[in-house]
N, C-alpha and C positions, 0 to 999 in steps of 0.2 A: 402377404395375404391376398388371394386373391376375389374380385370385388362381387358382390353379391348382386344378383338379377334386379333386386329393389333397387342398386345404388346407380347402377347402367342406366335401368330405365329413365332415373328422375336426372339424371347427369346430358342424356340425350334430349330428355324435353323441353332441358333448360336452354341448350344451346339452338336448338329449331327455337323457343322461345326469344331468346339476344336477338337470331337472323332477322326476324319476322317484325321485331318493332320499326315503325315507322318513325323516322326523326324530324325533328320539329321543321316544319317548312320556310324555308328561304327566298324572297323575288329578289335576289342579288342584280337581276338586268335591268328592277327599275326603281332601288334604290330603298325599298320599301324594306319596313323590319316588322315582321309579324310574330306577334307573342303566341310563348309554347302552346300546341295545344291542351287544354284539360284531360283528355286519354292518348298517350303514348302508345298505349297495346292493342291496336289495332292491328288483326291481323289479317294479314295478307289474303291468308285460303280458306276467306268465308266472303261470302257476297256483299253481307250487312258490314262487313269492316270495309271495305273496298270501299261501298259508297259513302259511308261517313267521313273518311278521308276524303272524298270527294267533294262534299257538302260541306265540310269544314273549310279547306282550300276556297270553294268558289266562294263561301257566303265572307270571309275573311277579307280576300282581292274584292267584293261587292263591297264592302263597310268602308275600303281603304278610299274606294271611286265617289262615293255618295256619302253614307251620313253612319256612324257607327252604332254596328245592329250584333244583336247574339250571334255567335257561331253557329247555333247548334238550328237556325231557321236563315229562309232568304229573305231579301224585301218585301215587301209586300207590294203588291199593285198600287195603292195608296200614297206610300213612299216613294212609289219607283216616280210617278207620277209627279209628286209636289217635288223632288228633284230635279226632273225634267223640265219643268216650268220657270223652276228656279234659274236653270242653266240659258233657259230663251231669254229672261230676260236679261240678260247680260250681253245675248246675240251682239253682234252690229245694226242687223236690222232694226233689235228691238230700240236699239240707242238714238238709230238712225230719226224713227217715230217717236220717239220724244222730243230729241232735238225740234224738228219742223212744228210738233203741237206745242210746247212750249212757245217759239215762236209767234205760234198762232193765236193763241191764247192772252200775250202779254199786250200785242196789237188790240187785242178786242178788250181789254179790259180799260187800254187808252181811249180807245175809243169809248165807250160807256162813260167815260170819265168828262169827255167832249162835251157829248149831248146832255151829260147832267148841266155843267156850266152855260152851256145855251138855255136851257131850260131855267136855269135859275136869272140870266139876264134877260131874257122875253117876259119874265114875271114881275120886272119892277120897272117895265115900261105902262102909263098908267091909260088908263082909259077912259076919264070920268067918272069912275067910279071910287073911292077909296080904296086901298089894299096897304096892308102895313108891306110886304113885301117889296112896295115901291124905294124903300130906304134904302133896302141892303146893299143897295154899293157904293152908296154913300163914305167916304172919308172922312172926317175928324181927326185935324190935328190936336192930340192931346198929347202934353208934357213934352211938344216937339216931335214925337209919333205920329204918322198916320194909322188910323184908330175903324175899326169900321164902326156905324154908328149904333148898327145893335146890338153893338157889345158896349156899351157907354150909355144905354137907355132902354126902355119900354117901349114898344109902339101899340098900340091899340087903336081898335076902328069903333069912334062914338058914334058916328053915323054914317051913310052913303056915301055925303061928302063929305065927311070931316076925320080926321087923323090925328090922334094924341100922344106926344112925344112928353116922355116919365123919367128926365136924367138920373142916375142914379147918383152923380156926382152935383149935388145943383150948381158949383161953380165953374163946370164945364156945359153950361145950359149957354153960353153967351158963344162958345163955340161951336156948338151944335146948329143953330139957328144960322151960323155964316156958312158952315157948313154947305148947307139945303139951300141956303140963299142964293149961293157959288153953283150948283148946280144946274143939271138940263133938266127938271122938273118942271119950270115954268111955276115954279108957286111960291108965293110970299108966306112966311110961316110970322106968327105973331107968338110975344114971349109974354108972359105976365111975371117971369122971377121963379116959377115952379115949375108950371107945362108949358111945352111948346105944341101951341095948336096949328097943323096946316088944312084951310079949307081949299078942297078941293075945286077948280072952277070947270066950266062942263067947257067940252072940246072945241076948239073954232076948226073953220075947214083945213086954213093956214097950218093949225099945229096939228090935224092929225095927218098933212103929209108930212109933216118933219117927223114922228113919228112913227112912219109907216118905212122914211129909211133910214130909222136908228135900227125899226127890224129889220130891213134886207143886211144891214150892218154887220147886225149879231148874228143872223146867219150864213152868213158870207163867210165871218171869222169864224166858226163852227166848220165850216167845210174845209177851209186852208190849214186847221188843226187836223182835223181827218186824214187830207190828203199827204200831209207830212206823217202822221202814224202809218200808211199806208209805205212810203217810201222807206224809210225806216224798215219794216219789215222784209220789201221786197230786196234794199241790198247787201240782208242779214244772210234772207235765202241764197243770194247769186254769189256773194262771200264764199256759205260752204259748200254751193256748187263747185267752183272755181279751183276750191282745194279738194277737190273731188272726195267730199264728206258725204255729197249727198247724189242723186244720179237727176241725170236730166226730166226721167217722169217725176220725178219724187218734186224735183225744181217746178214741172210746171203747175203741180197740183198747191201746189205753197202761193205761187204767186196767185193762180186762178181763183183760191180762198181770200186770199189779199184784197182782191178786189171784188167779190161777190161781197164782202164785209163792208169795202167801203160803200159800195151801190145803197147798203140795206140802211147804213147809218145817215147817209145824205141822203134819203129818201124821208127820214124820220125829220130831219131838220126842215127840208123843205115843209114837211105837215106844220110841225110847230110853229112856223113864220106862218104859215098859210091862217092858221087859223087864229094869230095871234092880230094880224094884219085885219083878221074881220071884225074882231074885236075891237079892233080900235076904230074900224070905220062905222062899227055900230053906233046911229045916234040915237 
């Protein structure tokens, strides 16, 4: 029987049809597996099939490099963007600048840490005046500890010159008062069995140079902590110079920060003796 004009036609449009489907795409050279696409029958000899294959393939290779997106659109500016940013910071360079800020950072928070403790030792050197502050580095040995002693009591200012010590323990009260007694206070404290009273007595010329260099003391030992947080840093920096982590500008700018820090913090200490020092010569 020979085939009828109907069965030619559909038998020819079937097989241009097979030729013309595109198969599913492959990056065999970089190892990548890209799932089928959603339309196989794209064809060939229209303009709009051409480019959707086209659009398919790149938005696909795009998802595989960055952050997985539809096929059927590209990145967006947005995306392309918080990727790119993403990828800086992983740079060397950007590792580079952490490493050194880090660095720089942990220096300065030693330090902050300095001048608070000088700041809290200038404050319980006394002046004639009362200051419960004057106790705090006081010792207490209790139960064989050394104890500081305002955490073992009260201190309160009854008057100008007078200072009232509130044990909380009262039979650590006999401790406390040798405490203070053993101390560079210069003050006799009196006990009645509850509070321990110390009256303040006003300065002689005698004791306020000995304490004018208990302050050069405390800021002395404030700058030698300094100077060693400073050293510390500087042969963290020459360290990853050395192992070629970091480059020689990048080296000088680390050290140069190194010490503009220390300038700014022993300039603050010198103030604090300064004006601690007048204090105390105040009659």
């Amino acid at each position: 029987q020979a085939p009828t004009k109907t069965s030619l036609s559909s038998s020819v449009e079937a097989e241009q049809d097979k030729e013309t489907k595109i198969p599913s795409p492959r990056f065999k050279t970089v190892g990548l597996r890209i799932p089928p696409s959603p339309n196989r029958h794209y064809k060939q000899n229209t303009t709009m099939g051409k480019f959707r294959a086209i659009l398919f393939l790149l938005s696909t290779y795009t998802s595989n490099a960055f952050t997985p997106i539809s096929p059927s659109f590209l990145p967006s500016a947005r995306t392309l963007t918080q990727d790119i940013t993403a990828i800086g910071r992983t740079s060397p360079l950007h590792a580079l600048a952490e490493a050194l800020e880090e660095i720089t950072l942990d220096a300065e928070d030693r330090m902050c840490k300095t001048i608070s403790n000088v700041q809290s030792n200038l404050a319980t050197i006394r002046t004639g005046r009362a200051n419960a502050a004057m106790l705090d580095r006081i010792m207490v040995e209790y139960y064989g500890a050394p104890t500081p002693l305002n955490q073992l009591a009260g201190v309160s200012v009854t008057s100008a010159q007078q200072l009232t010590v509130d044990p909380y323990d009262k039979g650590a009260a006999g401790e406390i008062e040798k405490a203070i007694m053993e101390s560079d206070l210069g003050i006799m404290p009196t006990n009645d069995g509850k509070f321990i009273r110390l009256n303040i007595p006003s300065l002689t010329e005698e004791r306020r140079k000995e304490l004018l260099k208990q302050c050069k003391s405390i800021g002395e030992e404030g700058k030698v902590a300094l100077r060693n947080v400073r050293r510390d840093g500087v042969d963290t920096i020459k360290k990853l110079e050395k192992k070629k982590e970091v480059g020689k500008d990048e080296s000088l700018d680390g050290l140069d920060e190194m010490q503009k820090m220390t300038d700014k913090y022993t300039k603050e200490i010198d103030d604090m003796v300064g004006s601690k020092e007048k204090e105390v010569m105040k009659v």
